[in-house]
C-alpha positions in Angstrom: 56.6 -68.7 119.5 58.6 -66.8 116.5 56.4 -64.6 115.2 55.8 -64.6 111.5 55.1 -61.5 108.8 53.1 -61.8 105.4 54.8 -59.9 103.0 52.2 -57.7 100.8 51.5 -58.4 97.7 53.8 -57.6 94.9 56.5 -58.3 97.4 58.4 -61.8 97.4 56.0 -63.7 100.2 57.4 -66.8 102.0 54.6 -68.4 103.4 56.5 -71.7 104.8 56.6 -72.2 108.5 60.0 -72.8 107.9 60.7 -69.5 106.9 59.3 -67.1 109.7 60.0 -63.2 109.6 61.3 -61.6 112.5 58.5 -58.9 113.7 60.5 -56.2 115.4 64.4 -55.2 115.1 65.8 -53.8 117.8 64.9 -50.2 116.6 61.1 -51.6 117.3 61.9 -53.6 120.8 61.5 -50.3 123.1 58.2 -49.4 121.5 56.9 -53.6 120.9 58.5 -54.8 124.1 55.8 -53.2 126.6 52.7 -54.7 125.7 53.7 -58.6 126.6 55.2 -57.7 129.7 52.0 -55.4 130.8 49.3 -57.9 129.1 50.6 -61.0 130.2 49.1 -63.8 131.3 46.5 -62.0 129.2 44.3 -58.7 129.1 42.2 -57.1 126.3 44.0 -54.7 124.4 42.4 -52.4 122.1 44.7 -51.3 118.5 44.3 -49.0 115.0 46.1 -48.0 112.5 49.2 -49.7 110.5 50.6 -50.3 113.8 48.8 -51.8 115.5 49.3 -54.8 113.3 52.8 -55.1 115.2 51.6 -54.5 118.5 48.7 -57.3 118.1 51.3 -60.0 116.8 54.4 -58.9 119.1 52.1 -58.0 121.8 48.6 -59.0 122.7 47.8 -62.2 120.6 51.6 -63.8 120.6 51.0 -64.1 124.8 47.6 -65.0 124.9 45.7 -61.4 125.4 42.4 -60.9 123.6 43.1 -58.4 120.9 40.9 -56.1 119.0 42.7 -54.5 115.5 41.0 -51.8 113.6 42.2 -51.1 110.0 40.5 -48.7 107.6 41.6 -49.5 104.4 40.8 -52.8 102.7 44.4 -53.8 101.1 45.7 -53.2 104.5 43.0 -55.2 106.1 43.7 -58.0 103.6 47.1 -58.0 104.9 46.4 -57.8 108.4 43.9 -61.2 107.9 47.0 -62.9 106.5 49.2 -61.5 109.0 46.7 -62.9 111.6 46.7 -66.0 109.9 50.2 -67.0 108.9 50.6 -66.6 112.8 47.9 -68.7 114.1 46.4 -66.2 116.0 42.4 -66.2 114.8 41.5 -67.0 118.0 42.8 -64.2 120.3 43.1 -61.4 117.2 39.4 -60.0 116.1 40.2 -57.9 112.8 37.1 -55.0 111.8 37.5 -53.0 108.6 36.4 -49.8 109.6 38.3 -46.2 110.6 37.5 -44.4 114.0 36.1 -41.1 114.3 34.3 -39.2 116.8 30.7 -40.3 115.6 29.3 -42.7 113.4 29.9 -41.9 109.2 31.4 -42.0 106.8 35.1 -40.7 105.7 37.5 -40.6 103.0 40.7 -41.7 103.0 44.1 -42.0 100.7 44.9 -45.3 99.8 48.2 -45.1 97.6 50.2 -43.6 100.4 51.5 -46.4 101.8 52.4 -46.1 105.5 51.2 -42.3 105.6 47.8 -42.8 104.2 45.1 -40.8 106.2 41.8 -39.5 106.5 41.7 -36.3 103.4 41.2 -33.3 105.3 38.7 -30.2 103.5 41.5 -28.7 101.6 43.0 -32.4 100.3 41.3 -33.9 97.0 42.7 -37.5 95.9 41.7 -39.3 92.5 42.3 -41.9 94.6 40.8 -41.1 97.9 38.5 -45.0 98.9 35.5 -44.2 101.4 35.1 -46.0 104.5 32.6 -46.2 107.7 33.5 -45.3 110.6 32.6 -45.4 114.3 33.1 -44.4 117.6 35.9 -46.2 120.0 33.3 -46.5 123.1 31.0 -48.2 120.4 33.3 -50.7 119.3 34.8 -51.7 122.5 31.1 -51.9 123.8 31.2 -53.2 127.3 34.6 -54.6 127.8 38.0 -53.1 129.5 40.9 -52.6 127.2 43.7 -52.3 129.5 46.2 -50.8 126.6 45.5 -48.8 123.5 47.9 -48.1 120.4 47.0 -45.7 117.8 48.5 -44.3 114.7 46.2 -42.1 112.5 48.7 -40.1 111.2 46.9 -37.1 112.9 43.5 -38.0 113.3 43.7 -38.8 117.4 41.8 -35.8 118.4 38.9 -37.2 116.5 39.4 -40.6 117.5 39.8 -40.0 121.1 37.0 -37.8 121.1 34.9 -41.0 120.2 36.8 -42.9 123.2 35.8 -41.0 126.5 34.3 -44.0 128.4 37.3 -45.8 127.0 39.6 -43.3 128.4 37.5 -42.6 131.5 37.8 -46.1 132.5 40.4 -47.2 135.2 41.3 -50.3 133.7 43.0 -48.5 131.1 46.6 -48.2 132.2 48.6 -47.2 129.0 48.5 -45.5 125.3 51.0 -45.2 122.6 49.9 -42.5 120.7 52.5 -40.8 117.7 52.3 -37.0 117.9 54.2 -35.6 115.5 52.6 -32.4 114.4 50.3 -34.1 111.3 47.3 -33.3 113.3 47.7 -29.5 112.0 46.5 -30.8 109.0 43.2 -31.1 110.7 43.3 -28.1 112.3 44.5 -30.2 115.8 46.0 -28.9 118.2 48.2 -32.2 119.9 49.0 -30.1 122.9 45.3 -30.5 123.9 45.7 -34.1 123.9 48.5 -34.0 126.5 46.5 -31.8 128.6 42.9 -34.1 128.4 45.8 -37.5 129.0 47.7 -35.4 132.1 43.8 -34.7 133.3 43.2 -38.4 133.0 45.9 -39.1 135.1 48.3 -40.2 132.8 52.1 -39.8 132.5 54.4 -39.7 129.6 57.2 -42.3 130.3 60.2 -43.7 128.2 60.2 -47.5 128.2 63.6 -49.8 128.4 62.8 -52.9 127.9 65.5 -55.1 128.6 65.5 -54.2 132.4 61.6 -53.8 132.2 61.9 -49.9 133.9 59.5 -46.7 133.2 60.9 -43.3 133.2 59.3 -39.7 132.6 60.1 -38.5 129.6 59.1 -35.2 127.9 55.7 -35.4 126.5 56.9 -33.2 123.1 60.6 -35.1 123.1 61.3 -36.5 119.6 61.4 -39.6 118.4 58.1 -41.3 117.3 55.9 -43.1 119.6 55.0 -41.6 123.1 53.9 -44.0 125.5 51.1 -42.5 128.3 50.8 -44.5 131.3 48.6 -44.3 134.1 48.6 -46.0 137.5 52.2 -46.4 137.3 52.5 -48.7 140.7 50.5 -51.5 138.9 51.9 -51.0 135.6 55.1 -51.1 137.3 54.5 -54.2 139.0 53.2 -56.1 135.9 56.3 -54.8 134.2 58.1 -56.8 137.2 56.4 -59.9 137.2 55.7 -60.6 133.8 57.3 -63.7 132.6 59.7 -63.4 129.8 59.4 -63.3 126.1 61.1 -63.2 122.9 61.3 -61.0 120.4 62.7 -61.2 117.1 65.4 -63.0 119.3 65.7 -60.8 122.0 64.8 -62.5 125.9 62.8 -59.3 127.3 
């Protein structure tokens, strides 16, 4: 099914059926083209953050997988609800307004940043800084198994992940893409500790190329945005292999 995008607002929005937005370019294929092939027939898989809005449509929900998208700030939830909607995908997509954190609160946030908005650390102030709650990972996945997880909080992951043990500690959980690109020092964050806790858990950085459906170690600091985590590799592997194929944004993956 082509895959649809809801332009937000201010922006020219085609609604029609007839006129459907390609999701991904092919700059997006290597990081959007794992998910299908590793979720499919279907698996839960877990999302927050801008992103994840991609991941859910070109992913999860767009081949049947239960999907679960977190979004903090309420015009990019609004957009998200359209997104979800414009692409008949209520049914498999669950959409919660709320940030992630390490416990249960309250944070706030930029809003006017556009893709770079984030939670304000101690020494930022913003007139226009919105509050939001937040909550834990393990509390909002409750009992069930999300077999991926993609996050982008433009530096926040420590915290986040530090509200996800059982998530993390759970086998079921083969593969993360996480962006680590230095904004955790904001925080205070040191992103080498997150490689170390993901090499404890067992999992490997890898480079994913899509169109022959192959993993490959990749440096865990190598540039170049997104770093995909996976654990388990001889199932991943095998799903990667077996997986039926796809389209995206008119590429057969």
């Amino acid at each position: 099914m082509p895959l649809r995008q809801r332009r937000l607002p201010g922006r020219p929005a085609r609604h029609d059926r007839r006129h459907r937005q390609p999701l991904c370019r092919l700059a997006r294929i290597r990081g959007h083209g794992l998910p299908p092939a590793l979720l499919a027939p279907g698996g839960p898989v877990r999302g927050r953050g801008r992103q994840c809005r991609l991941l859910h449509r070109a992913g999860g929900g767009g081949i049947g997988a239960a999907c679960l998208s977190i979004e903090p700030l309420p015009q990019a939830f609004a957009a998200l609800r359209r997104n979800i909607a414009v692409n008949d995908m209520g049914g498999r997509v669950q959409a919660l307004n709320l940030g992630l954190a390490s416990q249960p609160g309250v944070l706030r946030f930029t809003s006017r940043l556009d893709t770079v908005n984030h939670v304000l650390s101690k020494e930022e102030d913003h007139a226009d800084a919105v509050e939001v709650p937040v909550r834990t990972l393990d509390e909002v996945v409750g009992d069930a198994s999300p077999a991926l997880l993609k996050m982008d909080v433009e530096g926040y992951e420590t915290e986040v992940l530090a509200g996800a043990q059982r998530v993390l500690a759970n086998p079921a959980l083969r593969a993360l893409i996480l962006e680590l690109n230095g904004s955790g020092r904001r925080y205070g964050f040191d992103e080498d500790a997150i490689r170390r806790q993901l090499r404890d858990l067992g999992f490997t950085a890898c480079a994913y190329r899509p169109f022959e459906r192959a993993l490959t170690p990749r440096a865990e600091t190598a540039a170049g945005g997104n770093t995909l985590f996976a654990r388990d590799l001889e199932y991943v592997e095998n799903r990667l292999r077996t997986a039926p194929a796809f389209r995206v944004s008119g590429w057969e993956l």
